[in-house]
VEXKOLSE-748948 format. One record per residue (C-alpha): residue number from 1; residue in three letters; x negated, z negated, y. Coordinates in steps of 0.001 Angstrom, whole numbers, plus 500000, padded with zeros to 6 digits. Layout:
N
R   k   r   east     up  north
R NUM Ala      X      Z      Y
...
//
This chain:
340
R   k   r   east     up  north
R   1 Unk 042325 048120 859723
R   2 Unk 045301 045789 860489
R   3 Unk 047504 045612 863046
R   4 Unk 048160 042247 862804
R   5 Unk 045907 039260 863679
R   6 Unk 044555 037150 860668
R   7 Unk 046315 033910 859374
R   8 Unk 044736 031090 858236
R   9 Unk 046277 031893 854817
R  10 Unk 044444 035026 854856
R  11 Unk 040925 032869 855741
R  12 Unk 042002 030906 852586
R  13 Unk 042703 033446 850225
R  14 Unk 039431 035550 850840
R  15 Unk 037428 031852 850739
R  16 Unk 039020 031451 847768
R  17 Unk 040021 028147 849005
R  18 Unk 043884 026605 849593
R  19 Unk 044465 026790 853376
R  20 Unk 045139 023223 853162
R  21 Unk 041186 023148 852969
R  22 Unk 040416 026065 856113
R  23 Unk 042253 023128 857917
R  24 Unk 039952 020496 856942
R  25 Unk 037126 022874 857793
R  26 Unk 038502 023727 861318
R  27 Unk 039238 019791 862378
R  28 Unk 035737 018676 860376
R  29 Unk 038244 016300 858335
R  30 Unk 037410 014710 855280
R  31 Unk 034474 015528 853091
R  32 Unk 033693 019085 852569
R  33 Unk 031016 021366 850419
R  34 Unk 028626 022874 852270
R  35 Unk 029360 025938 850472
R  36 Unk 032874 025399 850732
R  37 Unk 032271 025008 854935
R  38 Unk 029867 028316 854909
R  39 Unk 032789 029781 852729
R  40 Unk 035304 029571 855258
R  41 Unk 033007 030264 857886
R  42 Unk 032120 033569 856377
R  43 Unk 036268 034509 855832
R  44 Unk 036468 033615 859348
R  45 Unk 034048 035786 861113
R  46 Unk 034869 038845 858290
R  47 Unk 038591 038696 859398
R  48 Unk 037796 037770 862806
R  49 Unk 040632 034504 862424
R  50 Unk 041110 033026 865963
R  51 Unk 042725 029529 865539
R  52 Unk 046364 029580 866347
R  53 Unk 046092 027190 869844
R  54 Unk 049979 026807 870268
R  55 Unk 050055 025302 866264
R  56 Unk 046849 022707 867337
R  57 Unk 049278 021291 870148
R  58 Unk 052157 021007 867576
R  59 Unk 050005 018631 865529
R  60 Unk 049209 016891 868562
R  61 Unk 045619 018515 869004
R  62 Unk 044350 019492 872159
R  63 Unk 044547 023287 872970
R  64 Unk 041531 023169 875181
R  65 Unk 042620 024940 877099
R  66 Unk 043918 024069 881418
R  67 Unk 046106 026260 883573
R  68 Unk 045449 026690 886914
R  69 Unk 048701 028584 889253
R  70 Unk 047291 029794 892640
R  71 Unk 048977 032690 894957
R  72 Unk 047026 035361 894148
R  73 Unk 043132 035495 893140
R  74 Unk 043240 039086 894749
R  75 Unk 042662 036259 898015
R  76 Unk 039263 035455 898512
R  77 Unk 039983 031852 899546
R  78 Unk 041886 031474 895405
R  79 Unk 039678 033861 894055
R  80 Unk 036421 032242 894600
R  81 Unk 038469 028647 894677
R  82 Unk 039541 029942 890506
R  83 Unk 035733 030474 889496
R  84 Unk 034735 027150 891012
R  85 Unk 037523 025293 888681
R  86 Unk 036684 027716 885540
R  87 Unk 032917 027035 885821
R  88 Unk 033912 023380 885890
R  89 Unk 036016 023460 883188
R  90 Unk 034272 025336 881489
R  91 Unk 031385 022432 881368
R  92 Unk 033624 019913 879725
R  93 Unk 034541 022249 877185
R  94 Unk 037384 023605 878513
R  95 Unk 039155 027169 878819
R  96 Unk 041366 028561 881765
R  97 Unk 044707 030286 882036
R  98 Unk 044806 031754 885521
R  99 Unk 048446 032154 886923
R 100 Unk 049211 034331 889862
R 101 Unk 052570 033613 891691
R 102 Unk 052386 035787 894155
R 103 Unk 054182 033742 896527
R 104 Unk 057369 033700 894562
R 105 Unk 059100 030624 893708
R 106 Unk 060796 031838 890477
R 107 Unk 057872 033263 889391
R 108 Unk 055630 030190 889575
R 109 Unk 058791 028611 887733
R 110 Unk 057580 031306 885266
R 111 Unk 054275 030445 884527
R 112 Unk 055290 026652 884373
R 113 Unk 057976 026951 881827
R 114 Unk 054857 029371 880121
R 115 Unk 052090 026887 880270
R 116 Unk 054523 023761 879240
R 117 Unk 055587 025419 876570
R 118 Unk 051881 026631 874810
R 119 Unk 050902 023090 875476
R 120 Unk 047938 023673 877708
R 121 Unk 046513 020058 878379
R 122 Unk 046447 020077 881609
R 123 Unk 047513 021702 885200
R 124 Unk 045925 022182 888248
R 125 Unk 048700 024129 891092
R 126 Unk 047398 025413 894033
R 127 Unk 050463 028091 894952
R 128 Unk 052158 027043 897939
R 129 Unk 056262 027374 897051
R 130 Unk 058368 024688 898226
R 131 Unk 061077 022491 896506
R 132 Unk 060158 023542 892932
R 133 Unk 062195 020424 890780
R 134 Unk 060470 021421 887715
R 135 Unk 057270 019936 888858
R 136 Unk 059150 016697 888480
R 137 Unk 059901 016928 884902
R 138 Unk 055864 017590 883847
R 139 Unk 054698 015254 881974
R 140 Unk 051306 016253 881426
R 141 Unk 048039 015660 883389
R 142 Unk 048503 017677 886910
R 143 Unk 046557 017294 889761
R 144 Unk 047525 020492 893171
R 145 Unk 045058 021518 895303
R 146 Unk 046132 021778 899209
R 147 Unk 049323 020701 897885
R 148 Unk 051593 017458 898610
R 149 Unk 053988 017342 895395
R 150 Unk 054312 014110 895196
R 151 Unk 053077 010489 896035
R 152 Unk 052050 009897 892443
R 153 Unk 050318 013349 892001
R 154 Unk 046802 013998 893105
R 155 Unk 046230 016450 895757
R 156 Unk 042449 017388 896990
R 157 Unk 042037 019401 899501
R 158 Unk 039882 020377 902892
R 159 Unk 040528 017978 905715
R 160 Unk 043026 020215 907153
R 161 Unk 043930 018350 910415
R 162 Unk 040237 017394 911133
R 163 Unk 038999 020798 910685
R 164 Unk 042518 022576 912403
R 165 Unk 041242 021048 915183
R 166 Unk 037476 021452 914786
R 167 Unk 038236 025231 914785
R 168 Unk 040272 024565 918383
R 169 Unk 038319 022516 919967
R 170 Unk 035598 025323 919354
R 171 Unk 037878 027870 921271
R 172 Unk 038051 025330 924247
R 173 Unk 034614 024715 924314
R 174 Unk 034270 028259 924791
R 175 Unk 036538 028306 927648
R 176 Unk 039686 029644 926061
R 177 Unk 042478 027938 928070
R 178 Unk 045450 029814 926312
R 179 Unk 044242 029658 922764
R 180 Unk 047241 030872 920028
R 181 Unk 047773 029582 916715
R 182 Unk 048338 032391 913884
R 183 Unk 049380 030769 910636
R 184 Unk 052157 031279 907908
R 185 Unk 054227 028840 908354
R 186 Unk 054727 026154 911118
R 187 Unk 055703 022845 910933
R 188 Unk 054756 018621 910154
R 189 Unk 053252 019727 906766
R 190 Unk 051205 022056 908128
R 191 Unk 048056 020393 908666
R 192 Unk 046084 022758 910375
R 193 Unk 048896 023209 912979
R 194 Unk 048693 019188 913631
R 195 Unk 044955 019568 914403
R 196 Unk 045346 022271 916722
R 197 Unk 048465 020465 918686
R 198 Unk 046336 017605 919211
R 199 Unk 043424 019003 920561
R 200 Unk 045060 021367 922872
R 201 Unk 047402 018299 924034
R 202 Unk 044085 016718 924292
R 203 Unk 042526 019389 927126
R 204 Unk 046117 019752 928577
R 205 Unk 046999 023292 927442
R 206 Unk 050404 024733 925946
R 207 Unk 050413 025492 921915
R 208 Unk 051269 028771 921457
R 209 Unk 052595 029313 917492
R 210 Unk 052968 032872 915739
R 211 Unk 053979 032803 912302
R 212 Unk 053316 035597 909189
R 213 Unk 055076 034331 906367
R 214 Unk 052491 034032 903747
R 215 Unk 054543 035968 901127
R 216 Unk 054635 039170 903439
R 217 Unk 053575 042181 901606
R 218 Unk 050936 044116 901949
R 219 Unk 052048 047090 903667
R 220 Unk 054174 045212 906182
R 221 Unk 052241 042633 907115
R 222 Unk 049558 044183 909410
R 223 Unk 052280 045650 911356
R 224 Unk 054341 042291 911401
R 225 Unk 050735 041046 912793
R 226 Unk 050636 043263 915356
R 227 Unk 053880 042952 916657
R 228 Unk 053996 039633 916758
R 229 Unk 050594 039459 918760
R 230 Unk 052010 041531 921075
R 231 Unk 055210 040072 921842
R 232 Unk 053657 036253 922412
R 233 Unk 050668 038485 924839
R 234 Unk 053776 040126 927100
R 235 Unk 054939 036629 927204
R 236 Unk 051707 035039 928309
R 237 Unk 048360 035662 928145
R 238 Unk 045985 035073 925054
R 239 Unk 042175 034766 925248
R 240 Unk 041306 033215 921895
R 241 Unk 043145 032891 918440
R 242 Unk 043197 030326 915930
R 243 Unk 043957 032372 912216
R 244 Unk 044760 029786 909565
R 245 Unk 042816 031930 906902
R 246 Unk 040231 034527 907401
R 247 Unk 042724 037550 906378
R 248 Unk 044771 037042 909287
R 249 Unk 041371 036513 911264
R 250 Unk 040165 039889 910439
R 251 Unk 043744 041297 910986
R 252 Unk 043469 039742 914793
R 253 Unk 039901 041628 914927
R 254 Unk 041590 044960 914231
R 255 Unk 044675 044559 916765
R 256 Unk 042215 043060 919781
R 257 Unk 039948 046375 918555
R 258 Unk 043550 048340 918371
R 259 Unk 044421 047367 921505
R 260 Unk 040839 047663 923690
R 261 Unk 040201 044042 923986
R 262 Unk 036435 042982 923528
R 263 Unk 035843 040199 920902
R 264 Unk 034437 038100 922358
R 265 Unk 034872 039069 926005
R 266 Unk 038665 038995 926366
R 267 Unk 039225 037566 922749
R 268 Unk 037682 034427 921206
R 269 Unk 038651 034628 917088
R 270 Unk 037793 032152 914369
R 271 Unk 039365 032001 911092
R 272 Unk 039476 029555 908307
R 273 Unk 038453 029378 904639
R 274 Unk 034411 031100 904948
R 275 Unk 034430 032587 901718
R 276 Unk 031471 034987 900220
R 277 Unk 033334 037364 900682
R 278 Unk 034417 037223 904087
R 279 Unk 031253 036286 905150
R 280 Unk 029611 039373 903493
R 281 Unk 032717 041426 904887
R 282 Unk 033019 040087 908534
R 283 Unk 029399 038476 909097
R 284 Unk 030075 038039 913050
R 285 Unk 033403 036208 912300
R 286 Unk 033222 032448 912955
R 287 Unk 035199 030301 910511
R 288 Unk 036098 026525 909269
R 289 Unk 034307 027207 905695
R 290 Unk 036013 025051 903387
R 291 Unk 033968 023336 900430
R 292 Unk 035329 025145 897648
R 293 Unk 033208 023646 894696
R 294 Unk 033285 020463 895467
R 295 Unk 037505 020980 895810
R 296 Unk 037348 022451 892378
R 297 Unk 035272 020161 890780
R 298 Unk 036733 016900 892408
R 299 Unk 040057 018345 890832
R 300 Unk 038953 019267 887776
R 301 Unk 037125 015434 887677
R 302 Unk 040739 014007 888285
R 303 Unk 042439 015976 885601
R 304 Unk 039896 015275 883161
R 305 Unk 040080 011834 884503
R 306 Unk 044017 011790 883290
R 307 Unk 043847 013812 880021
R 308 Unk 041235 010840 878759
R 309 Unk 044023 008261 879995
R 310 Unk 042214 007111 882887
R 311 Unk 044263 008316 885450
R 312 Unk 041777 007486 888324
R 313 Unk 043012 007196 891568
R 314 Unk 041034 009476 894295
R 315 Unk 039174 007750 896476
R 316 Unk 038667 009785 900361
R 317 Unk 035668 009988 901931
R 318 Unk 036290 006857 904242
R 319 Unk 036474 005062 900892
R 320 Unk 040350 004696 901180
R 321 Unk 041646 004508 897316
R 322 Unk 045145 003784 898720
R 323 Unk 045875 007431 899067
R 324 Unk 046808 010147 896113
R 325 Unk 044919 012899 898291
R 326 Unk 041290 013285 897781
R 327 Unk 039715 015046 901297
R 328 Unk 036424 016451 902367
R 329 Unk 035502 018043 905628
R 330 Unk 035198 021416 906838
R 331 Unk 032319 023140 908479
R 332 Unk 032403 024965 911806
R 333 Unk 030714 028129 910974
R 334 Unk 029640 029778 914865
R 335 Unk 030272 033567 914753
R 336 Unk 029881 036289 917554
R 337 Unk 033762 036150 917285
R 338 Unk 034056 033162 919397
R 339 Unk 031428 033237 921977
R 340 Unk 028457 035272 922990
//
């Protein structure tokens, strides 16, 4: 056997046909035999020829083919969020080139320099890195998810400041008056953190902010958790918790349990995301569960949208088309984490 993949020249010569004509066959151009088409067909599936993608986009032929960069699809939230877009994709016709940065800047620099340069038609970015330039220099369709690049690049996403403060509101209602905000990283553009200040400005309270940088590994990052829990409870008390994904939810489970505090007697917990797999994991855990499939397919509809030239603006819920950000609403998800 070889160890190198089939050329098209290699299709042609066992056709018995100039590759000029395998061409023809694979772009259906021109008028063609039916024996010569079953001819090629027949060299194709004997050598096992894949068509060469990167030498499609060179002739100015669609690849097929989208990329999609996320942080890690190891994360529930990304991992169920990169089925949702390859199922959709994979409807129109489309294949998928999954991208994990890992929370590193360079190395979603990486995979964009990667994906530019085999011509995929098409990105969809949902990694969170800040003040990449490089984005600005695409000129292909691109649409982010949960992701403000630009004004003139579509971003769709969960409702973030309705349902940041949805999920603290719920912790008042259960009559948490020092609720905390976990989250990884705090600021304006953090959504989430917006909806929480308001409602807790709302009933009167003080917001109470510990950040876990989201790029934290692994190993450090429960401890860093921990610590960090600890240090804002000597300062003043905490009797609920507001996690900004469900990881860090189930990580505020295991240092109440670590540190005797009954969930949700002294501790009120809700998280954020509601995967599958969270929910199958942590049943008891109440959430904000985001609408992943309609996220992935509303982006996938936009990019789709722009590779045909249409370049549709999205239109919000409210009916607003004035707006590059697509939104839809989250949905409180009651747990025995946040009341009895």
């Amino acid at each position: 056997m070889s160890s190198r993949e089939p050329t098209l020249a290699d299709v042609a010569q066992l056709a018995g046909v100039s590759p000029t004509t395998v061409s023809r066959v694979l772009n259906n151009r021109g008028y063609l035999s039916e024996k010569t088409k079953r001819g090629v067909a027949d060299a194709i599936a004997t050598l096992g020829y894949r068509p060469n993608s990167l030498a499609r986009a060179l002739h100015g032929k669609s690849t097929q083919t989208v990329g999609l960069i996320v942080p890690a699809v190891s994360l529930p939230f990304f991992g169920e969020l990169a089925v949702e877009v390859e199922n959709a994709l994979a409807e129109a016709g489309y294949r998928i080139l999954i991208c994990n940065s890992m929370g590193r800047a360079e190395r979603e620099r990486e995979y964009l320099s990667l994906l530019v340069g085999n011509r995929v038609d098409g990105i969809i970015s949902g990694a969170h890195n800040e003040g990449l330039n490089e984005y600005d220099t695409i000129r292909m369709p691109l649409v982010t998810i949960d992701r403000e690049l630009s004004p003139s690049i579509p971003n769709v996403r969960c409702a973030n400041r309705d349902a940041g403060a949805m999920a603290t509101r719920a912790l008042i209602e259960a009559g948490r008056r020092h609720p905390l905000l976990l989250t990884s990283r705090s600021g304006p553009r953090n959504l989430r953190e917006v909806g929480y200040r308001a409602e807790v400005a709302r009933a009167g309270l003080e917001p109470r902010i510990v950040t876990v940088p989201f790029d934290t590994p692994i190993p450090q990052r429960f401890a860093l958790v921990q610590g960090s829990l600890d240090e804002a409870r000597a300062q003043a008390p905490i009797d609920g918790v507001f996690a900004t994904d469900d990881l860090a939810a189930a990580e505020v489970l295991e240092w109440a349990r670590s540190r005797n505090l009954s969930v949700p007697g002294d501790l009120s917990v809700i998280g954020f995301d509601g995967t599958e797999t969270m929910r199958r994991a942590l049943p008891h855990l109440a959430t904000i569960r985001q609408p992943i499939e309609q996220i992935a397919r509303a982006a996938v509809d936009i990019l789709l949208g722009q590779m045909r030239g249409a370049l549709p603006r999205p239109i919000d819920e409210a009916g607003d088309n004035s707006s590059p950000t697509l939104e839809f609403a989250g949905t409180l998800v009651q747990g025995r984490s946040l009341s009895l």
